[in-house]
N, C-alpha and C positions, 0 to 999 in steps of 0.2 A: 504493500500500500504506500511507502515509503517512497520508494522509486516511482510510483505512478503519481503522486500528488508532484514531484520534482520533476518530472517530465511536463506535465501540462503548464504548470507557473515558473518554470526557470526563466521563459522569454515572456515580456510583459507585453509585449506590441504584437500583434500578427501581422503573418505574411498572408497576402492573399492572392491570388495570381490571375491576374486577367489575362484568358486563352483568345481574347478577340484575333489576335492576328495570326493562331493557329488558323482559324477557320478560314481567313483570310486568302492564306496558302494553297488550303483546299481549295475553296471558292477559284481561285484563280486554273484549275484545269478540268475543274466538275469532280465529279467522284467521290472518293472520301477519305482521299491520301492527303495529308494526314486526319488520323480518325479522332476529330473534337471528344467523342466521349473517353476516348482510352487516353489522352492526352490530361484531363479532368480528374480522372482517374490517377494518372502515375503521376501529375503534379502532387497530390496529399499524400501519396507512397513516398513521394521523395522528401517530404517535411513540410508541406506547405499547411496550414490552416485555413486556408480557404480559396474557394475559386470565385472568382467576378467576370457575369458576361456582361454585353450591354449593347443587346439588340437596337437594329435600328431597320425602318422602317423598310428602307430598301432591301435588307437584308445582305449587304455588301460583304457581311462576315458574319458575325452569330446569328443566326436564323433563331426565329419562334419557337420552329421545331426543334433545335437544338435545345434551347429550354427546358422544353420539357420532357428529351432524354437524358438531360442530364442530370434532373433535379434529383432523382430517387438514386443518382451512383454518388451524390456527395455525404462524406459521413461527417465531415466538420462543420461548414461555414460555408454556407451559397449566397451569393450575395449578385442580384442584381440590378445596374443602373441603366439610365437612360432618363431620355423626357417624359414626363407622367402622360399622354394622348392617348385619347381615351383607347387605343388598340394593348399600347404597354400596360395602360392600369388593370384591362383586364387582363392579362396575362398575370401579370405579378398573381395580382388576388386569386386567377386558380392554380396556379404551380404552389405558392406559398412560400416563399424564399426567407430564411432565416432573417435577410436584411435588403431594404431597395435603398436604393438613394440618388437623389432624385437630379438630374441634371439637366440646363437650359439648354443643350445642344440643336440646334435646327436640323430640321433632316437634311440639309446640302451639307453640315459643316462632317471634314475630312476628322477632326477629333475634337474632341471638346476643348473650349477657349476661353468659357468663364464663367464664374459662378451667380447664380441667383443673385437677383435682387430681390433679398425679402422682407423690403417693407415694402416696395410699391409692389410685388404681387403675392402679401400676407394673407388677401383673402381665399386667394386661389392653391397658395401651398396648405393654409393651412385647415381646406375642404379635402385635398389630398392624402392629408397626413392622417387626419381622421380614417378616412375608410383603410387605410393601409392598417392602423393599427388595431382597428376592429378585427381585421384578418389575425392579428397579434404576430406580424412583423413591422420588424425594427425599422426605423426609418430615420433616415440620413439626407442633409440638405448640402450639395454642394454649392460652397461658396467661396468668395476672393479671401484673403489673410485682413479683413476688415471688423474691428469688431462690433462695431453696429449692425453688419449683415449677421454673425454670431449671436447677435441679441434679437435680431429677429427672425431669426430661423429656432431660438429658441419660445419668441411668443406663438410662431405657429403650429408649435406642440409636437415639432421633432425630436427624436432621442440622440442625437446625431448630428454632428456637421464635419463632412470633408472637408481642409482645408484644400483647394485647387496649387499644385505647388510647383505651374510652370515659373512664375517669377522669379522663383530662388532655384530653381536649377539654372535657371538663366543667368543668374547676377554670380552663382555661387564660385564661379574660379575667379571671378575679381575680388571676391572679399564674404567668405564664408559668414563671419558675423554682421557682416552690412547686411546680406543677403535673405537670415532668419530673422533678423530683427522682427519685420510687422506678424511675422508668424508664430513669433513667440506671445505678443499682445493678443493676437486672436486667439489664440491656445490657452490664455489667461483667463480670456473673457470667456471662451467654451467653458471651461472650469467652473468658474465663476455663477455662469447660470445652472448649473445642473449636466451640462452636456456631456454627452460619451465625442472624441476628436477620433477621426480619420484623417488621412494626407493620402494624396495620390495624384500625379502626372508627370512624369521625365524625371521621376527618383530613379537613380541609378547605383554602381555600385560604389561611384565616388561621394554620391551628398548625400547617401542613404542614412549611414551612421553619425556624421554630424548634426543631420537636422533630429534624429533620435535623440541624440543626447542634450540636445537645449530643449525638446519638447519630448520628453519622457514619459508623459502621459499619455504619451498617441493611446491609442487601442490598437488602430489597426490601418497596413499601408497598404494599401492597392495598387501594383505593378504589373506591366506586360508587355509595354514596347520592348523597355531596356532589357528586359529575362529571356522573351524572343530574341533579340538580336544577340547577348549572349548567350544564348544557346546553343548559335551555331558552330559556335567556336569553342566551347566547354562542351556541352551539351546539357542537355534540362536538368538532370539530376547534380551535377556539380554545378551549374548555374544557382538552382534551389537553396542547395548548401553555402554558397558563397553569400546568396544574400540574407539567408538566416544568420549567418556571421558577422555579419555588420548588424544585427542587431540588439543592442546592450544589452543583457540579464541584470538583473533584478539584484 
């Protein structure tokens, strides 16, 4: 019992691995080389706690259908995002994902580029947030390193706010603590109101553990460009493991 309580809480933050750009790969010759569910599969084999898809309407990468083959093979943390229209909210609510979270991305945009404004659309996240939680999943606002949007993504009654953390992987080789700074105030202000902190967009294996260690309280990071593209050259499994290592124990 000893060893199973020190397994689970040795790492305070989870990894959670968004397989979008497996599908991607697929998508790009039809078929199902490579196989999204066995890829979901051997990511939590390999250490991961969690997987994040985040279907889009086109379907350009994770399809619907993958959704919902994939939900019954995860046994940790399924988590997924996207914009709430009304085709994703119903999906969410019958698959039933551990965690959604909820992103303003348009259907033309190539990746997502920024987060919610939630106070000019409090009334609409937080009719969102309700039905999502009724289903009694978790629910997550992504938003900028702001913490007035952190204060009001916690009046629309999310449990959750990603921080969106293109800005500091951008800034972060000119100046590592210029670069966390506003994401440490927002992470303050998450706190502050009751909130569970996510981070997630172009952490990689160089700003992963820094921005860890000024905001320690993450919960949990959501990655997949950078673990794909290191993939290819490690492969998944010592990719996995590389970036569980950058992330600080307890």
């Amino acid at each position: 019992m000893l060893i199973f309580v020190e397994y689970n809480f040795s790492i305070m933050t989870r990894l959670s691995v968004n397989i979008n750009k497996i599908a991607t790969i697929r998508n790009a010759r039809g078929g199902n080389m490579p196989d999204v569910e066995k890829a979901a599969v051997d990511c939590e084999k390999f250490g991961a706690q969690g997987i994040t898809v985040h279907p889009r309407p086109d379907q350009r990468h994770i399809r619907y259908s993958d959704v919902r083959a994939i939900r019954p093979l995860i046994t940790t943390e399924f988590n997924i995002e996207g914009n709430p229209i009304p085709t994703f909210t119903e999906l969410v609510c019958e698959v039933v994902p551990d965690q959604v979270t909820l992103v303003p991305d348009a259907h033309d945009a190539i990746t997502s580029n920024a987060g919610w404004d939630t106070l000019a659309h409090r009334e609409f996240l937080t009719e969102i947030c309700r039905v999502f939680k009724a289903k009694g999943i978790r629910t997550s606002i992504f938003v900028d390193p702001d913490p007035k949007m952190v204060e009001g993504a916690a009046r629309c009654g999310a449990d959750r706010v990603e921080l969106y953390t293109a800005d500091y992987a951008e800034q972060f080789p000119a100046g590592p603590a210029e670069a966390v700074a506003r994401y440490v105030k927002a992470a303050e202000a998450a706190r502050a109101c009751g909130l569970g902190l996510n981070a997630g967009h172009d952490l990689n294996l160089d700003n992963l553990a820094y921005f860890l260690q000024s905001i320690p309280w993450t919960d949990e990071v959501s990655i997949g460009h950078a673990i794909i593209c290191d993939a290819l050259y490690m492969g998944l499994e010592q990719t996995i493991q590389a970036y569980l290592s950058k992330i600080p124990k307890n």
